[in-house]
N, C-alpha and C positions, 0 to 999 in steps of 0.2 A: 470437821466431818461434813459430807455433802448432805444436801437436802434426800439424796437418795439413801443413803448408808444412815443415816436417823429413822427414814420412813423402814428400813428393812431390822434396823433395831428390835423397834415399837411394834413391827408386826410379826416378825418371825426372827425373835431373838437367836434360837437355836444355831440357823444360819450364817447369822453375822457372827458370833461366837468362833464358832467351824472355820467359816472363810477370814478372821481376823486370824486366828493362830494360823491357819495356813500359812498366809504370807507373809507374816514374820519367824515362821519358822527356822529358816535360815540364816535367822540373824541372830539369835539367844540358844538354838542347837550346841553347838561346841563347848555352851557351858551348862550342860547337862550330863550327867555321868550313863555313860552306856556300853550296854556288851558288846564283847567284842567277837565278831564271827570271821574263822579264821578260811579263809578261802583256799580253795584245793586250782585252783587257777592265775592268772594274770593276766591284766584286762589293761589294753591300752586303749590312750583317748584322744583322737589327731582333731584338732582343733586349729580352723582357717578364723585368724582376728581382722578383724578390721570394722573400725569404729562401735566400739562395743563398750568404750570405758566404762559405762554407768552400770552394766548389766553383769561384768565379771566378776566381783565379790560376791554373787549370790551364784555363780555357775564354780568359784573354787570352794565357798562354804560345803555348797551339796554334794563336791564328790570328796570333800577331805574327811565331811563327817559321818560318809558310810559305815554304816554296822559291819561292814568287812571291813579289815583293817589297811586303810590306807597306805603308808607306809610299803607294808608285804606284797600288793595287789592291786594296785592301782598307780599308771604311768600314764602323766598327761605330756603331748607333744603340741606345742602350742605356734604356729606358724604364720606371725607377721608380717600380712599383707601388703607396707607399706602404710600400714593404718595413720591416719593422720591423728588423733587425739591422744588421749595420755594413757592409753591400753598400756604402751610396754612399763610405762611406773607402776603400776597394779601388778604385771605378771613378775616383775622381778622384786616386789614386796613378796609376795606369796612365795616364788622362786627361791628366797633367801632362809626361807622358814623350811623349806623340803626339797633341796637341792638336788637328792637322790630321786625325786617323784616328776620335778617338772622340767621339762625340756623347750627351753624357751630359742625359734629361732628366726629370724629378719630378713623380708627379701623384698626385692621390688616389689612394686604391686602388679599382681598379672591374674588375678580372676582365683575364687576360692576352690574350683577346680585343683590349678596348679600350686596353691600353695597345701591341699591334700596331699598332692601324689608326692611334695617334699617331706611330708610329716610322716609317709609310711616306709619313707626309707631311714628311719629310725625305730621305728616300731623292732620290738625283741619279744614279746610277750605272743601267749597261746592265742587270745583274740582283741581282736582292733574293733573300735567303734568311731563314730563321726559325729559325738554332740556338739549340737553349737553353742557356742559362748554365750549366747543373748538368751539360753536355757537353762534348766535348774533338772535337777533329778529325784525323786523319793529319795530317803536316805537307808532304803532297804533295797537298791536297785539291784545292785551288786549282788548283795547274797543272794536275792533272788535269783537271777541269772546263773550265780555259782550253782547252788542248790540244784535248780533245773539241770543242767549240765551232768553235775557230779549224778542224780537221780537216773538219767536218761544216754548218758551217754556210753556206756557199754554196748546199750541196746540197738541205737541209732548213732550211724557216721551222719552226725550235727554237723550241720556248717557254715550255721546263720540263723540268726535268735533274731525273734520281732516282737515289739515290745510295742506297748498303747500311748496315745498322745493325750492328756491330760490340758487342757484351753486354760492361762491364767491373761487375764484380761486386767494389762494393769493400773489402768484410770481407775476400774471400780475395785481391783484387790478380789476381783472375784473368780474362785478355780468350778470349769464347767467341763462336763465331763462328755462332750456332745460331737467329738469326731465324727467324720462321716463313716468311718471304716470300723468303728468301735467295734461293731461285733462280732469280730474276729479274735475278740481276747477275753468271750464269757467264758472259756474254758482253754486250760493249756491242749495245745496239739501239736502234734510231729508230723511233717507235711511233705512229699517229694519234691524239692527244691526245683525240679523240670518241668513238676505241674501243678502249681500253687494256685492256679483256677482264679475266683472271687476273692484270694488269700495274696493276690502277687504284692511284695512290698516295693511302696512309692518313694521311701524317704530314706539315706543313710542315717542319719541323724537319729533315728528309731529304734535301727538293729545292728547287731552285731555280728562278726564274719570271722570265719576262724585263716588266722592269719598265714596258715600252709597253704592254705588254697588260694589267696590271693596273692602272695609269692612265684609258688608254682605256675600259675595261669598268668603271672604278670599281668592282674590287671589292675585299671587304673580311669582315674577321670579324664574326661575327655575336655582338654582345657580348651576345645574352641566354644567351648557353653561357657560365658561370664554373667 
């Protein structure tokens, strides 16, 4: 333990408690018995690899051990960059355990732009999202998302969910909840996607997009950004 993770022991036990089970959460998860919420949707996950070995066990723990049932509603499309390290033994260890969930595929390396726009030409499911590998998710993400949806969507043509970034800072193990844009997610809102104002979203990786619309509209990254 560091001289700092002692001194935050000793002074604000509570704390370390909190942010210790945080970060190992996704690692003793899977062997915890939990419900199962059965999702009214289907949520794919396009994912640009390259050099991430260390960080993908903790990005396949947190979407396999969603409270919606992975399996039913959840498709990851995993699109190797050319990665130099031992990423593809990781995805095809995982790959071999949910064969029907993960779609593993290999290309030169040409900027994670263009290894996106190959992963959504697999995408099948109602909406696509873009987490990155070197990321982790609640393990409530999903139904939440679902929920929202399933709650709202009658009322509103949704067509892009944004979601909050949570800071896990991994020297000290510690999760900070200090975005610049936080405050955009003290309360759920429905928002006209052509005037999102103070609300415009920066990041794919965040939100999700319902995958007619970006069919239809053919659109796509712009692979001269590497």
């Amino acid at each position: 333990m560091t001289r700092r993770g002692i001194y935050k022991l000793l002074t604000k036990p509570h704390i370390f408690i909190r942010d210790y089970l945080r970060k190992r959460r996704y690692r003793f998860e899977h062997l915890l018995p939990k419900r199962r919420y059965f999702g009214r949707y289907k949520y794919s996950v396009v994912s640009a690899i390259y050099g991430v070995e260390e960080y993908l066990d903790d990005y396949f723990r947190s979407l396999i051990n969603q409270t919606i049932d992975f399996e039913r509603s959840i498709f990851l499309i995993l699109v190797d960059d050319g990665s130099p390290d031992g990423s593809s033994e990781v995805i095809e260890r995982w790959q071999r355990r949910y064969p029907n969930n993960i779609t593993y595929i290999k290309k030169e390396n040409g900027g994670q732009a263009s290894a996106r726009n190959l992963g959504l030409d697999y995408v099948r499911s109602e909406w696509v999202t873009f987490i990155d590998p070197d990321d982790f998710v609640d393990f409530r993400y999903f139904e939440t998302i679902d929920r929202f949806i399933v709650e709202n969507g009658d009322r509103y043509n949704l067509t892009m969910l944004s979601s909050n970034f949570i800071l896990f800072y991994e020297k000290s193990g510690l999760f900070r909840d200090r975005h610049p844009l936080r405050f955009r997610f003290k309360v759920n809102r429905v928002l006209p996607i052509d005037n999102m104002g103070s609300n415009i979203q920066l990041s794919v990786n965040s939100a999700l997009f319902k995958y007619k619309i970006v069919r239809e509209k053919r659109i796509r990254f712009d692979e001269r950004i590497k």
